[in-house]
Structure formats: structure tokens, C-alpha cells
DRENTORMAR-505936 format. One record per residue (C-alpha): x, y, z; residue number from 1; residue in three letters. Coordinates in Angstrom, 1 decimal. Last residue first. Example, Ala and Ser with C-alpha at 12.3 -4.5 7.8 and 13.67 -1.06 7.14 Angstrom:
<doros>
<doro xx="13.7" yy="-1.1" zz="7.1" pati="2" kollo="Ser"/>
<doro xx="12.3" yy="-4.5" zz="7.8" pati="1" kollo="Ala"/>
</doros>
This chain:
<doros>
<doro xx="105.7" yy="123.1" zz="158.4" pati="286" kollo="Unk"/>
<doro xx="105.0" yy="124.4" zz="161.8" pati="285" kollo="Unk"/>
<doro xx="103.1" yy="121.4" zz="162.9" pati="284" kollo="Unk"/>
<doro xx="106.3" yy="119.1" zz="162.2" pati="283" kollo="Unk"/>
<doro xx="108.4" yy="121.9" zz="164.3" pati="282" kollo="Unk"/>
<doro xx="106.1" yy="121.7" zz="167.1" pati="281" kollo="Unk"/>
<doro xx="105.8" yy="117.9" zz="167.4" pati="280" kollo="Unk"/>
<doro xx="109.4" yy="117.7" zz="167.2" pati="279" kollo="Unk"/>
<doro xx="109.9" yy="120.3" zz="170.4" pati="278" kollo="Unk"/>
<doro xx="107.2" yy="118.2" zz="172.4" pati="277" kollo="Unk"/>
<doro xx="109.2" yy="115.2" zz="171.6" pati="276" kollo="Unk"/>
<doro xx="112.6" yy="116.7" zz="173.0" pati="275" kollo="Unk"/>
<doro xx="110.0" yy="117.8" zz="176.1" pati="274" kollo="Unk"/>
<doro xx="109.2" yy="114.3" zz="176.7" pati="273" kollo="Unk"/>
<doro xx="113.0" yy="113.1" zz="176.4" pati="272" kollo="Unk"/>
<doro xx="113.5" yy="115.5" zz="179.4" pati="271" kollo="Unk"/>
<doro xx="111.3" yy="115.1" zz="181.5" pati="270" kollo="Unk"/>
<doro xx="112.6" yy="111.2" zz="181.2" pati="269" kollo="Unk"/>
<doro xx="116.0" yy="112.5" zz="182.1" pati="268" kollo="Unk"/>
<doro xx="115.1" yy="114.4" zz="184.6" pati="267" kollo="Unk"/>
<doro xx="113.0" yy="111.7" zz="186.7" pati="266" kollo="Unk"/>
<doro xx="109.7" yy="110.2" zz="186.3" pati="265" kollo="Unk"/>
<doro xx="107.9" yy="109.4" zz="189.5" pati="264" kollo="Unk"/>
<doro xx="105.1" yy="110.9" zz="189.1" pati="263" kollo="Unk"/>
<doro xx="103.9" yy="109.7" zz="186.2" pati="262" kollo="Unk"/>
<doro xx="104.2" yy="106.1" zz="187.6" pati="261" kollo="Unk"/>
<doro xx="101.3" yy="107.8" zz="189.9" pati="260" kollo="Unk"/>
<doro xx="99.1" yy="109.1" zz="187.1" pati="259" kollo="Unk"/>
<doro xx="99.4" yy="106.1" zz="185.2" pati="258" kollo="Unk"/>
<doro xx="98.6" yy="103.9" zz="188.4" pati="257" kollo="Unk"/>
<doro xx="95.5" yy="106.3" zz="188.9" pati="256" kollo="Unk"/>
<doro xx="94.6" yy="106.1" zz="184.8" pati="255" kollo="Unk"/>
<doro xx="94.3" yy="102.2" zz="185.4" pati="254" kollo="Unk"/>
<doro xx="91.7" yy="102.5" zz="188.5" pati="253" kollo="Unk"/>
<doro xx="89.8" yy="105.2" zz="186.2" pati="252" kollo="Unk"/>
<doro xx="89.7" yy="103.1" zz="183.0" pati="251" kollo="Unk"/>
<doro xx="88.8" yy="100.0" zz="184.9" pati="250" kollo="Unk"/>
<doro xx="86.1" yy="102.0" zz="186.8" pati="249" kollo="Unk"/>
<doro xx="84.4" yy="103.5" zz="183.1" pati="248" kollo="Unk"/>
<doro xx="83.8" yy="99.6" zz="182.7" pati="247" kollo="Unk"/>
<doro xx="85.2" yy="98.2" zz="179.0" pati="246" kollo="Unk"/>
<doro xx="82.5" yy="96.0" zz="178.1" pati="245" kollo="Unk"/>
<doro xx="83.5" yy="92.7" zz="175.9" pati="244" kollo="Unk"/>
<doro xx="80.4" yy="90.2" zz="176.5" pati="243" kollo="Unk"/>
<doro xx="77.8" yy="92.7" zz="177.4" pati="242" kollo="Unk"/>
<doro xx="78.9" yy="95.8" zz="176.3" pati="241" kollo="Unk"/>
<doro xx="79.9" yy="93.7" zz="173.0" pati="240" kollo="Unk"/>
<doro xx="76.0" yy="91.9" zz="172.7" pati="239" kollo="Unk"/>
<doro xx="74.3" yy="96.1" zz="173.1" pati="238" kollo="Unk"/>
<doro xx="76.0" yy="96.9" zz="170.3" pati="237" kollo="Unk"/>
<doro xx="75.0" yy="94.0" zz="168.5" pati="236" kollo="Unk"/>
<doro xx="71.4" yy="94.9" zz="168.9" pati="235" kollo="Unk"/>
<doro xx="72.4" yy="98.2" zz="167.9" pati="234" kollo="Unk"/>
<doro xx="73.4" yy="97.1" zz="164.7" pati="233" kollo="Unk"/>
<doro xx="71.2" yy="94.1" zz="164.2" pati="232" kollo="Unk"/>
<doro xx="68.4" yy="97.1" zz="164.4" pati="231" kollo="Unk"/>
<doro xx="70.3" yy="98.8" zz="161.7" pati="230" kollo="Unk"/>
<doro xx="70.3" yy="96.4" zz="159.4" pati="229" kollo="Unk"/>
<doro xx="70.9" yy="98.0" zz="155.9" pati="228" kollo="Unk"/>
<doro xx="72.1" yy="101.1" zz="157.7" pati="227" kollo="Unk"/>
<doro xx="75.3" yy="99.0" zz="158.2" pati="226" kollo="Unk"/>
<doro xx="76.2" yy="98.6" zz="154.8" pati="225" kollo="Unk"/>
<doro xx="75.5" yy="102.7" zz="154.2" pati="224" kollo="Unk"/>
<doro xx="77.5" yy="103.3" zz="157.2" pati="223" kollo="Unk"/>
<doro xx="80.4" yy="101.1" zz="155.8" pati="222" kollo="Unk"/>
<doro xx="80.1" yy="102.7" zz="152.4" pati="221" kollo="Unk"/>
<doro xx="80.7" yy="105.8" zz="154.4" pati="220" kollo="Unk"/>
<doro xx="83.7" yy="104.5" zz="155.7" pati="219" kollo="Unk"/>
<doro xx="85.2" yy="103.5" zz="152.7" pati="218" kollo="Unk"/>
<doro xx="84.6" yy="106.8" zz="150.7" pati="217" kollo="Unk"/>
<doro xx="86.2" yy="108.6" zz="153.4" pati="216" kollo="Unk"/>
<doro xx="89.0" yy="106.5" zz="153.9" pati="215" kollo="Unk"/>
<doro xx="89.7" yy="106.8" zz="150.1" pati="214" kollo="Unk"/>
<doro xx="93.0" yy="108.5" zz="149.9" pati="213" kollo="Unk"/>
<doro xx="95.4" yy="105.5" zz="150.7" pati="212" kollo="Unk"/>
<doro xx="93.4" yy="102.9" zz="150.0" pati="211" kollo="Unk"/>
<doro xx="91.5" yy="101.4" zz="153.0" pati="210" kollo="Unk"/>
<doro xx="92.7" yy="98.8" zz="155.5" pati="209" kollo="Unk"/>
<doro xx="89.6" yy="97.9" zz="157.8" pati="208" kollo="Unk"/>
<doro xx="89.5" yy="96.7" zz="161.2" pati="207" kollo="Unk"/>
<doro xx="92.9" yy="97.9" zz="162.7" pati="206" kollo="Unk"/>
<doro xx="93.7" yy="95.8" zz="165.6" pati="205" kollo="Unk"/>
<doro xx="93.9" yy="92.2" zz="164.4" pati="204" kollo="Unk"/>
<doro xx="97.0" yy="91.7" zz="163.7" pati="203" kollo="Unk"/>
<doro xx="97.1" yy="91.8" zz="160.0" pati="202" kollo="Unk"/>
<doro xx="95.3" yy="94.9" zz="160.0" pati="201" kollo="Unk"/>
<doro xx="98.0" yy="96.3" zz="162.6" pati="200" kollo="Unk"/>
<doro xx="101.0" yy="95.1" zz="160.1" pati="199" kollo="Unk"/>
<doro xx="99.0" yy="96.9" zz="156.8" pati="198" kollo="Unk"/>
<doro xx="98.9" yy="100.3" zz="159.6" pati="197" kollo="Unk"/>
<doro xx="102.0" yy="100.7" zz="159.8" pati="196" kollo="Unk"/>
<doro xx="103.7" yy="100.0" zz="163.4" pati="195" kollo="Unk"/>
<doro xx="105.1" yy="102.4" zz="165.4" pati="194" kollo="Unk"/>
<doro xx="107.1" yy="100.1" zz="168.1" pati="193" kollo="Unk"/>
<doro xx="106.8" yy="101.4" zz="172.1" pati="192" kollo="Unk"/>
<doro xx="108.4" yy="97.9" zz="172.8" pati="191" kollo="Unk"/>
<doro xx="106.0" yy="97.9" zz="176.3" pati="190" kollo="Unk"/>
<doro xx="103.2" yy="98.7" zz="175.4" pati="189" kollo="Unk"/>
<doro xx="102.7" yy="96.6" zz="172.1" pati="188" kollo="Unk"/>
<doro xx="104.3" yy="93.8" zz="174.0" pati="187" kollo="Unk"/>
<doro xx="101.6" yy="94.1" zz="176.7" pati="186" kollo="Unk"/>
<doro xx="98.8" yy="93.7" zz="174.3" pati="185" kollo="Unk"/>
<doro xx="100.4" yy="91.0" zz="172.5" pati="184" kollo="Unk"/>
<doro xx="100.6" yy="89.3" zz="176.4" pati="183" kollo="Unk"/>
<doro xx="96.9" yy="90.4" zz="176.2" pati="182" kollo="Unk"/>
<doro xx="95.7" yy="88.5" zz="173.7" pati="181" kollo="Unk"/>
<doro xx="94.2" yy="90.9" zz="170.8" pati="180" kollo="Unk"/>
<doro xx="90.8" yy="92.6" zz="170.3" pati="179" kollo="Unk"/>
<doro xx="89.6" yy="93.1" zz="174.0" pati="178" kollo="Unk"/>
<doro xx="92.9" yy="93.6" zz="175.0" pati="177" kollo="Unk"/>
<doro xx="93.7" yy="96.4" zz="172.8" pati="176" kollo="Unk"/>
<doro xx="91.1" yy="98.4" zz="174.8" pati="175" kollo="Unk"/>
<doro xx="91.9" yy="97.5" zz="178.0" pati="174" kollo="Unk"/>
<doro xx="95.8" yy="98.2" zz="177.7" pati="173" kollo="Unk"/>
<doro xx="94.9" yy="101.3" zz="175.5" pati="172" kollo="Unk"/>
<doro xx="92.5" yy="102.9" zz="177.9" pati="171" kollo="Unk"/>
<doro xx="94.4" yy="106.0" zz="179.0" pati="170" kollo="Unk"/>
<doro xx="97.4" yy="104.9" zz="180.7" pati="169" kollo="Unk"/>
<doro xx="99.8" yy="104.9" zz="177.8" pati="168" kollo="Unk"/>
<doro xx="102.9" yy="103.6" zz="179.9" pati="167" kollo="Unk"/>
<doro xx="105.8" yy="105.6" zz="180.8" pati="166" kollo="Unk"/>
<doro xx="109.6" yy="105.2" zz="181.0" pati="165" kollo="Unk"/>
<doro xx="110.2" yy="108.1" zz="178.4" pati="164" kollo="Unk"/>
<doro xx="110.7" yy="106.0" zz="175.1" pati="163" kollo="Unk"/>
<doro xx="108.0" yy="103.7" zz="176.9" pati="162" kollo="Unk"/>
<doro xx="105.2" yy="106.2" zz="176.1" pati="161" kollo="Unk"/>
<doro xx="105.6" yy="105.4" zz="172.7" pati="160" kollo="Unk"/>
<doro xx="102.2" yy="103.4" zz="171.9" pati="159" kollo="Unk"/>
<doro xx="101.9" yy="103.0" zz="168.0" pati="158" kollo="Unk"/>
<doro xx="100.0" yy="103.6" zz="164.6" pati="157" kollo="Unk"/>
<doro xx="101.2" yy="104.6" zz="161.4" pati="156" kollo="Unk"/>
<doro xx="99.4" yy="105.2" zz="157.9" pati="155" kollo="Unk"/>
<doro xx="100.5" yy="104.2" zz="154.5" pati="154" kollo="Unk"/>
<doro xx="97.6" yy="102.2" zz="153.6" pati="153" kollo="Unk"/>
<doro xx="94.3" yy="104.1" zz="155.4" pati="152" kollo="Unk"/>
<doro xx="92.8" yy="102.9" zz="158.7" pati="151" kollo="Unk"/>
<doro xx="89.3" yy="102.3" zz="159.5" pati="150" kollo="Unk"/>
<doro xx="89.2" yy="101.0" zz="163.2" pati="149" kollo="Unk"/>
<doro xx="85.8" yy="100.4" zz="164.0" pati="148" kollo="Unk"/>
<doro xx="84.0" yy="100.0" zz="167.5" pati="147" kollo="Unk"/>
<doro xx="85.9" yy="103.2" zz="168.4" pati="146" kollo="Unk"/>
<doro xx="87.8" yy="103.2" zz="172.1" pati="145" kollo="Unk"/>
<doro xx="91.1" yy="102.0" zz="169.6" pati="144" kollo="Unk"/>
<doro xx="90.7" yy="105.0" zz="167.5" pati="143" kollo="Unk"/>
<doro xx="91.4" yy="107.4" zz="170.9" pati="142" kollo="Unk"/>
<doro xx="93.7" yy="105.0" zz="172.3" pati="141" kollo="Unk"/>
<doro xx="95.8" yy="105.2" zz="169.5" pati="140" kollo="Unk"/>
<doro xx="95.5" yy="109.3" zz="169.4" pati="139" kollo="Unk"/>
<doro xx="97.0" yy="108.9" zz="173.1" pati="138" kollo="Unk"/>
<doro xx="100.1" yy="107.4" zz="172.3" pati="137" kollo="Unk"/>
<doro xx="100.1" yy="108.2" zz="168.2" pati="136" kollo="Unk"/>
<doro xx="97.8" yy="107.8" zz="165.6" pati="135" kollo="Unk"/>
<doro xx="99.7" yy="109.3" zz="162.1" pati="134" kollo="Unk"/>
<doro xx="97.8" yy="110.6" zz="159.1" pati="133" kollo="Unk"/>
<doro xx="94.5" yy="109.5" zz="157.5" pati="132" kollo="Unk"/>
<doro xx="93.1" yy="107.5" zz="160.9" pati="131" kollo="Unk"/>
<doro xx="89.0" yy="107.2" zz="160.1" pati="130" kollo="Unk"/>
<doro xx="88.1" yy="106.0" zz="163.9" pati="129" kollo="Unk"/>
<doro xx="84.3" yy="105.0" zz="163.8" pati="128" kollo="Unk"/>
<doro xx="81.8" yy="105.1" zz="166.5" pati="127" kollo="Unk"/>
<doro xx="78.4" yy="103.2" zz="166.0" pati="126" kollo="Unk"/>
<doro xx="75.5" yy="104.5" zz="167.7" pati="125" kollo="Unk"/>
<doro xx="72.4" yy="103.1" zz="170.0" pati="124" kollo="Unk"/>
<doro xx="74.4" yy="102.0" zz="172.6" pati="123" kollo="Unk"/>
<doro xx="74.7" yy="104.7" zz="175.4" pati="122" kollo="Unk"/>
<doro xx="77.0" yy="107.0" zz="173.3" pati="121" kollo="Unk"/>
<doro xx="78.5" yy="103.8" zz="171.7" pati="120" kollo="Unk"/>
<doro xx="80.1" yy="103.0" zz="175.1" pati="119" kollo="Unk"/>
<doro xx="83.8" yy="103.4" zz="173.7" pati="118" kollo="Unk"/>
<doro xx="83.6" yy="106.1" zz="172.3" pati="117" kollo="Unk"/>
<doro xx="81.5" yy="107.5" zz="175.9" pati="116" kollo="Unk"/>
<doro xx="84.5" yy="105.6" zz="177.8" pati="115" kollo="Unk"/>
<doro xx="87.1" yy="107.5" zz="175.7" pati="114" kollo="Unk"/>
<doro xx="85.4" yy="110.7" zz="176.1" pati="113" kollo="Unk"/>
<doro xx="85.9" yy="110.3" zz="180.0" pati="112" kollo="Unk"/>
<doro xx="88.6" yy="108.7" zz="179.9" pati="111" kollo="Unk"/>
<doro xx="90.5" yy="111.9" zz="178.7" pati="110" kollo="Unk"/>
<doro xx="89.2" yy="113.9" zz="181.3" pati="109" kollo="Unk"/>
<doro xx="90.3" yy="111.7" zz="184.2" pati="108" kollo="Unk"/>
<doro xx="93.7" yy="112.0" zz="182.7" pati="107" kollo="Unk"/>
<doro xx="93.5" yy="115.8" zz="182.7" pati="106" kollo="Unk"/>
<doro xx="91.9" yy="115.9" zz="186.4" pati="105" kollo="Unk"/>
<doro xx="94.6" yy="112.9" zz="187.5" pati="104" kollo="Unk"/>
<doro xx="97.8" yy="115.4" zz="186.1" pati="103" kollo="Unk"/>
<doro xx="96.4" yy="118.4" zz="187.5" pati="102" kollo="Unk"/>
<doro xx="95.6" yy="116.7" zz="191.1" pati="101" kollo="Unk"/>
<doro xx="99.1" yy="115.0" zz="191.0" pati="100" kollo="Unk"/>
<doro xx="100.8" yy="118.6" zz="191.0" pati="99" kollo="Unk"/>
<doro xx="104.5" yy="117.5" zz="191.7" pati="98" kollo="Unk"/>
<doro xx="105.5" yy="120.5" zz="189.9" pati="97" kollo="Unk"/>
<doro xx="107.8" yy="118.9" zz="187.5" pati="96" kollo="Unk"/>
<doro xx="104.8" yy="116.1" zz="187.2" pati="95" kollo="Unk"/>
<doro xx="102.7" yy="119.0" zz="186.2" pati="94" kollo="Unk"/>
<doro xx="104.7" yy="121.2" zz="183.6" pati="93" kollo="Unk"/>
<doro xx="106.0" yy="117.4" zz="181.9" pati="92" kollo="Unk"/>
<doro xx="102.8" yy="116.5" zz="181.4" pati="91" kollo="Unk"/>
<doro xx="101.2" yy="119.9" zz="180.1" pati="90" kollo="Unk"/>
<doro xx="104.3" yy="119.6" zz="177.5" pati="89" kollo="Unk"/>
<doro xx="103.4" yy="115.9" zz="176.8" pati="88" kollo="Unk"/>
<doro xx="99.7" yy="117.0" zz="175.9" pati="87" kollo="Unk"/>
<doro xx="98.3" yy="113.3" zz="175.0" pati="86" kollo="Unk"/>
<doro xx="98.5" yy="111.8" zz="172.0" pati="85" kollo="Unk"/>
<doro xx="100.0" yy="112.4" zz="168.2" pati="84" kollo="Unk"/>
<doro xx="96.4" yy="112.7" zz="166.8" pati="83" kollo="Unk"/>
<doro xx="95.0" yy="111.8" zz="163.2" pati="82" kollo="Unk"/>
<doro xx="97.8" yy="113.2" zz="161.9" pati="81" kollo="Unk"/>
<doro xx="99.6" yy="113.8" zz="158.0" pati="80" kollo="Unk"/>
<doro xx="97.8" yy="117.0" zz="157.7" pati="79" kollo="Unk"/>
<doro xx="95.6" yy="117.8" zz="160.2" pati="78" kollo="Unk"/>
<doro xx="91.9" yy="118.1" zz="160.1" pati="77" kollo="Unk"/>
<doro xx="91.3" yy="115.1" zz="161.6" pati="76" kollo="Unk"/>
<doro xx="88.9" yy="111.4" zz="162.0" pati="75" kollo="Unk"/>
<doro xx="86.1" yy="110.7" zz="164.4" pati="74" kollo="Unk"/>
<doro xx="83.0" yy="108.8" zz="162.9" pati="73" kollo="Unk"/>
<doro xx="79.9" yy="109.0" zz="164.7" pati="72" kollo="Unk"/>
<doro xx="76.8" yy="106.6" zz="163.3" pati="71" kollo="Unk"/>
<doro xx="73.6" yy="106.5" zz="164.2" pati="70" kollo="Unk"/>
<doro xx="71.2" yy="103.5" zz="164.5" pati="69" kollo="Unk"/>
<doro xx="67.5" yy="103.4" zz="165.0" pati="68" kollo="Unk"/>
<doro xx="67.5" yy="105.3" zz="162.2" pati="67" kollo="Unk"/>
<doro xx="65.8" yy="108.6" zz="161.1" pati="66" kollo="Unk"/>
<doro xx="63.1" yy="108.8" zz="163.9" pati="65" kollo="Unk"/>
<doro xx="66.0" yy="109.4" zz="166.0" pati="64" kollo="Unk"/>
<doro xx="66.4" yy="112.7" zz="165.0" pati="63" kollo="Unk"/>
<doro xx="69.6" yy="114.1" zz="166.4" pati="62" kollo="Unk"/>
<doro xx="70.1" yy="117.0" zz="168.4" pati="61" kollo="Unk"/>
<doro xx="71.2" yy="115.1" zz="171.6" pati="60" kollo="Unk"/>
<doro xx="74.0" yy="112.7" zz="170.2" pati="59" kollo="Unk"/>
<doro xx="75.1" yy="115.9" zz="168.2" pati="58" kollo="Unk"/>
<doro xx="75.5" yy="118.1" zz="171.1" pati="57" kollo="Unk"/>
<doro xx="77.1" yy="115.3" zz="173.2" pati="56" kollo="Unk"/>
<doro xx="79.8" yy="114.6" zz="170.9" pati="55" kollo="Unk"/>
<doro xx="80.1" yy="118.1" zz="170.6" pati="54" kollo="Unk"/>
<doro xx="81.2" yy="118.7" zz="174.1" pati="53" kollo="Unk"/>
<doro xx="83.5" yy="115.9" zz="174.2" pati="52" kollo="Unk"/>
<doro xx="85.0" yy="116.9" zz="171.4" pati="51" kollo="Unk"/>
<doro xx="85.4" yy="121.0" zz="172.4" pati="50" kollo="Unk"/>
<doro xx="86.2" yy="120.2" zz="175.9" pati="49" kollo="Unk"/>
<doro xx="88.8" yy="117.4" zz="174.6" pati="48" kollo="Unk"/>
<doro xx="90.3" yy="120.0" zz="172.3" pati="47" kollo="Unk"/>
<doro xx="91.1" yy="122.7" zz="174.3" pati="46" kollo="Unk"/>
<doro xx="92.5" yy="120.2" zz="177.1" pati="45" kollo="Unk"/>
<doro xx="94.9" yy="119.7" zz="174.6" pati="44" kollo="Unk"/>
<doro xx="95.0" yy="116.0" zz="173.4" pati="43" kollo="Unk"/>
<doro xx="97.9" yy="116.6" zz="170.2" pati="42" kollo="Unk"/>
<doro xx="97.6" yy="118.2" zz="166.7" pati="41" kollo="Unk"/>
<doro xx="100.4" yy="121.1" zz="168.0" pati="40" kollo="Unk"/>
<doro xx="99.1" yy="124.0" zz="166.9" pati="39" kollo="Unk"/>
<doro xx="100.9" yy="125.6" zz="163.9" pati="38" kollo="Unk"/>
<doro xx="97.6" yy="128.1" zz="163.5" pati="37" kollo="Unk"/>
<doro xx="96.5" yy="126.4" zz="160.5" pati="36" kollo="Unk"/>
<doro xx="95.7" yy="123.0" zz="162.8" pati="35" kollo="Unk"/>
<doro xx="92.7" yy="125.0" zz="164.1" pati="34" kollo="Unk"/>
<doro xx="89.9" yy="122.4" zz="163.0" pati="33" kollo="Unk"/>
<doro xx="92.8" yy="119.9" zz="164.9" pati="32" kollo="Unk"/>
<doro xx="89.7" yy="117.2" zz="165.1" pati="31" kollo="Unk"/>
<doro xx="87.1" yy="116.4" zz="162.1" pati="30" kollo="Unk"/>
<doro xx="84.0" yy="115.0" zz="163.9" pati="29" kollo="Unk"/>
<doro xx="81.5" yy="113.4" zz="161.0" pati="28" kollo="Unk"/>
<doro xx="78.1" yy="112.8" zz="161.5" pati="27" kollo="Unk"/>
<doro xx="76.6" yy="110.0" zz="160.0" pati="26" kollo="Unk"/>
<doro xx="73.4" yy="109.1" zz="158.6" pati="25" kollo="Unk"/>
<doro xx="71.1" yy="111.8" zz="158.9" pati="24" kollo="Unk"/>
<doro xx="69.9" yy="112.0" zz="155.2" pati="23" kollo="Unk"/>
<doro xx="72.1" yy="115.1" zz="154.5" pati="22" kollo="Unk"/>
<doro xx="75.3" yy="113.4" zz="156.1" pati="21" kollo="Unk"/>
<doro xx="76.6" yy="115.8" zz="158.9" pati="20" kollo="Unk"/>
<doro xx="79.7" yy="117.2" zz="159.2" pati="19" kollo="Unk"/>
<doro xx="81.3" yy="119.1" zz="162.3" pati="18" kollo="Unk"/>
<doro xx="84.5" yy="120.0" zz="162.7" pati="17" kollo="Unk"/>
<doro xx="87.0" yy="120.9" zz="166.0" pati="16" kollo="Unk"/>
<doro xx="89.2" yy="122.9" zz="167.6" pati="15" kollo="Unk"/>
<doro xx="87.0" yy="126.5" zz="167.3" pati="14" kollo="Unk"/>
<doro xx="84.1" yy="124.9" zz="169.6" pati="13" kollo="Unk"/>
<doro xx="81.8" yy="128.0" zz="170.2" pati="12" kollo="Unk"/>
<doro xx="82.9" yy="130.0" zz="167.0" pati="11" kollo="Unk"/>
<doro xx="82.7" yy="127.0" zz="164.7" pati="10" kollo="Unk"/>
<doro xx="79.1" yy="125.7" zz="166.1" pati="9" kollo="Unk"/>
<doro xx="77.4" yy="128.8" zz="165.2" pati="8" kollo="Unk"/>
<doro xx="79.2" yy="129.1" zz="161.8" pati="7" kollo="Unk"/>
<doro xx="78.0" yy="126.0" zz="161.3" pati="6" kollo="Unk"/>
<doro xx="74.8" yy="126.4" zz="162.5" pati="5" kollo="Unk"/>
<doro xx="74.3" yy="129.4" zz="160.4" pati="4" kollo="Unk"/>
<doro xx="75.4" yy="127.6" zz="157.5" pati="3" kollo="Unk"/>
<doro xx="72.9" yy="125.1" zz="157.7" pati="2" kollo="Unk"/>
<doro xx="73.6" yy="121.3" zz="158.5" pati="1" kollo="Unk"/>
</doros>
């Protein structure tokens, strides 16, 4: 990538990173690119315009005379966070004023990227979730709608919607039941545990545990493994949105329930969110 396209890409999508690979590999989306400000490393509608507008800037300017297969690895700028989840201070604003529109538009947003992730950009790429820091609520469901979980040692993972009477209603019931049962599924939702990421490798969920350090270096000899067969690649692409598919109308059914349990938080709940949003804040501060 030259520096002019860099610089190009910086000023029109300030929340976000682009790397490529020189031999056109992998390209590498770093989230929270404006983490330095003190802002929040959460689903801000800033962000998801800038993601899901990059995704489909690099899906469309790359050379597919390369390799039949491309790869798209999402990881983050932020220290010690991969993503803590969804904008919990928008959420509480919109459920306060009833504003089910605002709340379905944002949800309908998120599904959208998740849905491309989780599509392999129309099946000829292999998405990648490198989680350095802590995946939270909605940044679970973010690595979960990756075909690969790479996760380094010392990392945490979990759904903590519960803690304010709410479910993660962005993918993470569909997505975690296509790699566990779904009564462990539903246990995951509903205890709202963090888990480290050794426990989630055991389970199933995280795909590859990497040293503490050396995501990168893992993940990219993962690409290189893959680019060995790229054609069994996308071949097995195509098998898992066959046999495993996650349809964009599941997503969109689930997010309306989310939407409407949202709804009918009270006080106390609003409450507990905005304690969390507070948290979130001071830990970006530091």
C-alpha cells in the first residue's frame, strides 16, 4: 500500500487501519485507529461505517489474479481490547426515549457487517479475528462471525448483557451454535461469565491459542498454510455456507426480539448500563 493511499484512506475512515501484505495475501483491519483520543473502543456507529466501508473497499480493489483465496483478518488498535461491544451509552439514550427505530437501525447495522464476516465476503475470503486485548458483548460476536478465532494466552472473552437483563442479540446465539451445542450456547448467554481465552480453546470456540505477543506471527503463518491450497480454501468456504450457514434473516428475526427485550428495560437496568459506560471511559482514559 503506498503512502498516499494510506494517508488517503486515514482521513476518510479516521477509526480504523489498513495493512496489506506486499504479495497480496492478507489485509489487515486494525479497529479503535483513534483509541489516542480516550475513545471508548466499543461499536460506535463511527466505527461500523468506517469497517464496513473498508471491508468493501478492499474486497473490491483487490487483484484476484493473486489467489483465488484472500484473507481479511480483523484485530485492534487498542490497548488491552479487541472490542468491549456495542455502544451501551447510545443504548441506554434510545430505550430511555422509547425510540425503537434508533435502536433496530443500529442493530440492523451491526448484522450487517457481521453477516458479510460471517459470509466470507461472498466466499472467496477467509476472515480472521486476532483478539490481543479483551472481546466483550458485541466484540464476541464480532470474532465469533470470523471463520477463525485466533486468540492470544491471557485474553478474555464473554457475553455480559445479562448483568443488565439483556441478551447479546447480534449473532452470538447463532454463531456460537454452530461451533458448540446449543444448551452450552445458552449457558454462555445467560451466566454472562468472562472466560479466558485457554477455557474458550478448550471449548471449542476459540480456534487457535497463540502466545501472548505473537498473534500476529500466528496468524500470518495461518495465511501462509492456507495459501498452500487455496482452491480447497474457498472450496471449503463454499461446504460451511452450505452445511453451517448463518442466514442474514436469522440475524434480523433475532436482532427484532433483542430490540424489543431492549425495550422493556427498566431503571435499574439503565442504570447498570451507564455504570459500565462510566468504566469503559475511565479504562480508555488511562
Amino acid at each position: 500500500m503506498s503512502t498516499i493511499e494510506s494517508l488517503h484512506r486515514a482521513r476518510l475512515h479516521p477509526t480504523v487501519r489498513v495493512d496489506s501484505d506486499a504479495n497480496g495475501a492478507g489485509d489487515w483491519l486494525y479497529m479503535h485507529a483513534d483509541h489516542a483520543t480516550g475513545i471508548r473502543p466499543c461499536f460506535r456507529t463511527e466505527l461500523m461505517h468506517d469497517m464496513w466501508s473498508m471491508l468493501s473497499e478492499v474486497g473490491a480493489s483487490r487483484d484476484a489474479s493473486a489467489s483465488p483465496l484472500r484473507h481479511i483478518v480483523l484485530a485492534s488498535d487498542a490497548p488491552g481490547a479487541f472490542n468491549l461491544g456495542g455502544d451501551l451509552a447510545l443504548f441506554a439514550s434510545l430505550i430511555r426515549a422509547g425510540d425503537r427505530d434508533g435502536l433496530m437501525n443500529y442493530a440492523t447495522r451491526c448484522i450487517d457487517g457481521v453477516h458479510l464476516l460471517h459470509d466470507g465476503l461472498g466466499g472467496d475470503t477467509r476472515t480472521i479475528a486476532l483478539v490481543q486485548g479483551d472481546a466483550l458483548g458485541g466484540g464476541m460476536e464480532l470474532a465469533l462471525a470470523c471463520q477463525v478465532i485466533v486468540a492470544e494466552e491471557g485474553t478474555e472473552m464473554g457475553l455480559p448483557e445479562v448483568l443488565f437483563g439483556l441478551f447479546p442479540g447480534m449473532g452470538a446465539y447463532s454463531f456460537l451454535s454452530r461451533r458448540v451445542a446449543p444448551h452450552q450456547a445458552e449457558r454462555l448467554i445467560l451466566e454472562g461469565r468472562i472466560l479466558p481465552a485457554e477455557e474458550l480453546h478448550r471449548m471449542g470456540i476459540v480456534d487457535v491459542l497463540a502466545p501472548k505477543g505473537e498473534g500476529e506471527r500466528v496468524v500470518r503463518e495461518l495465511i501462509r498454510q492456507e495459501q498452500r491450497a487455496p482452491h480447497a480454501h474457498v472450496a471449503l468456504n463454499r461446504v460451511r455456507r452450505a452445511a453451517k450457514a448463518v442466514s442474514y434473516e436469522e440475524l434480523l428475526d433475532i436482532t427484532a426480539i433483542w430490540v424489543d427485550a431492549a425495550l422493556k428495560l427498566d431503571d435499574r437496568s439503565l442504570r447498570t448500563m451507564e455504570r459500565i459506560v462510566r468504566a469503559q471511559a475511565k479504562r480508555s482514559a488511562r
